[in-house]
C-alpha positions as CSV (number, residue, x, y, z in Angstrom):
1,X,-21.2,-39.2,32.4
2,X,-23.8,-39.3,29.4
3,X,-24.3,-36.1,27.2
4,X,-27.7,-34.9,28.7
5,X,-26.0,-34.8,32.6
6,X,-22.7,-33.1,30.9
7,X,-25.3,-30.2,29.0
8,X,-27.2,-29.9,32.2
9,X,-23.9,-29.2,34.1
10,X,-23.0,-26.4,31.8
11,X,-25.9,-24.8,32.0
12,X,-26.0,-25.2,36.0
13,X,-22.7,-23.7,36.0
14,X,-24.2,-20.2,35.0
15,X,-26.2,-19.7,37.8
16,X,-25.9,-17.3,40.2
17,X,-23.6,-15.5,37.3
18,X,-24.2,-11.6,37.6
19,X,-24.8,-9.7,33.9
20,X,-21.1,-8.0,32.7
21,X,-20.9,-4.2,33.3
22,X,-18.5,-2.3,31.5
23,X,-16.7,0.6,33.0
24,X,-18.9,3.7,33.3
25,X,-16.5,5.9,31.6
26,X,-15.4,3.3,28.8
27,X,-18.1,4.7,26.3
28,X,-16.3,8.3,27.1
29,X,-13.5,7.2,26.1
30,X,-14.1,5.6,23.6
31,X,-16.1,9.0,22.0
32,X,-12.5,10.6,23.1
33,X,-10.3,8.7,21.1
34,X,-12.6,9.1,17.9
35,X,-13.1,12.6,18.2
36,X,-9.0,13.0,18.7
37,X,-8.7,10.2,15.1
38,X,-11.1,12.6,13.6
39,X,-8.6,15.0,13.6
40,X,-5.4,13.4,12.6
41,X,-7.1,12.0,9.5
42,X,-6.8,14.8,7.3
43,X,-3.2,15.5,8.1
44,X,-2.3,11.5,7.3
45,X,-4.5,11.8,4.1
46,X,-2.1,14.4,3.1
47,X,0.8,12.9,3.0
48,X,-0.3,9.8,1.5
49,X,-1.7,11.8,-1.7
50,X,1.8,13.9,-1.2
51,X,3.7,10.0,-1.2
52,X,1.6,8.9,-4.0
53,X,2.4,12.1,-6.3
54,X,5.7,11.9,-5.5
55,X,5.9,8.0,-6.7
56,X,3.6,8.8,-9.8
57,X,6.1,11.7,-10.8
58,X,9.0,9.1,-10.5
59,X,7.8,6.2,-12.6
60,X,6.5,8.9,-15.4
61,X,10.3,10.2,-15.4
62,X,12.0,6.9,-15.4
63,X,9.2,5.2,-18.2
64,X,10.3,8.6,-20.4
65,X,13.8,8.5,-19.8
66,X,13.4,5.0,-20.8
67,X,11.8,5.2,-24.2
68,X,14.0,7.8,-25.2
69,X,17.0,5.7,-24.3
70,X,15.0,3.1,-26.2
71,X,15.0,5.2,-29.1
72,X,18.2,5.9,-29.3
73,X,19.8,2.6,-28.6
74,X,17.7,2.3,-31.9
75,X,19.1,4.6,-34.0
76,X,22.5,4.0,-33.2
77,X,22.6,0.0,-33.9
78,X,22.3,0.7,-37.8
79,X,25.9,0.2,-39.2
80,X,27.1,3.6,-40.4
81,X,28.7,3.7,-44.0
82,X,31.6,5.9,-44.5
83,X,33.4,6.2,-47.6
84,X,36.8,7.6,-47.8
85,X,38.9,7.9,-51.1
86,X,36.4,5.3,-52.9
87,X,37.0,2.7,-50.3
88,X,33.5,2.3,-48.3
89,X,34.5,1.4,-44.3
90,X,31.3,0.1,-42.4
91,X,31.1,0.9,-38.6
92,X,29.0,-1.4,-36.4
């Protein structure tokens, strides 16, 4: 079979093929269910911002608690210098 009698056979194949129709109440439904998504959107917006907040507040506490700890892991490693009865005792 050569290429021009396998295109022609395709085409042929269509023939007598009737035009698709969609269900008369699919664009109703589909109106339905966007009109009903319409709704839930601000409600789901909510408590994302409300997740998001809640996250932000979190990593703001933990980055503070960990400078402060930062800080005083900082002061604390310099050796301390006592000095009792003229002898001088160094605390690491």
């Amino acid at each position: 079979m050569n290429n021009e009698q396998w295109k022609d056979d395709i085409l042929d194949s269509m023939r007598g093929a009737k035009r698709a129709e969609p269900n008369p109440f699919l664009f109703t439904r589909i109106l339905a269910q966007i009109e009903t998504s319409e709704q839930s959107v601000p409600q789901s917006y909510f408590k994302v911002r409300l997740a998001v907040s809640a996250c932000a507040l979190i990593l703001i506490l933990n980055v503070t608690l960990i400078i402060r700890q930062v800080r005083v892991s900082a002061e604390n490693s310099e050796p301390a210098t006592y000095s009792l009865n003229d002898n001088q005792y160094q605390l690491y």
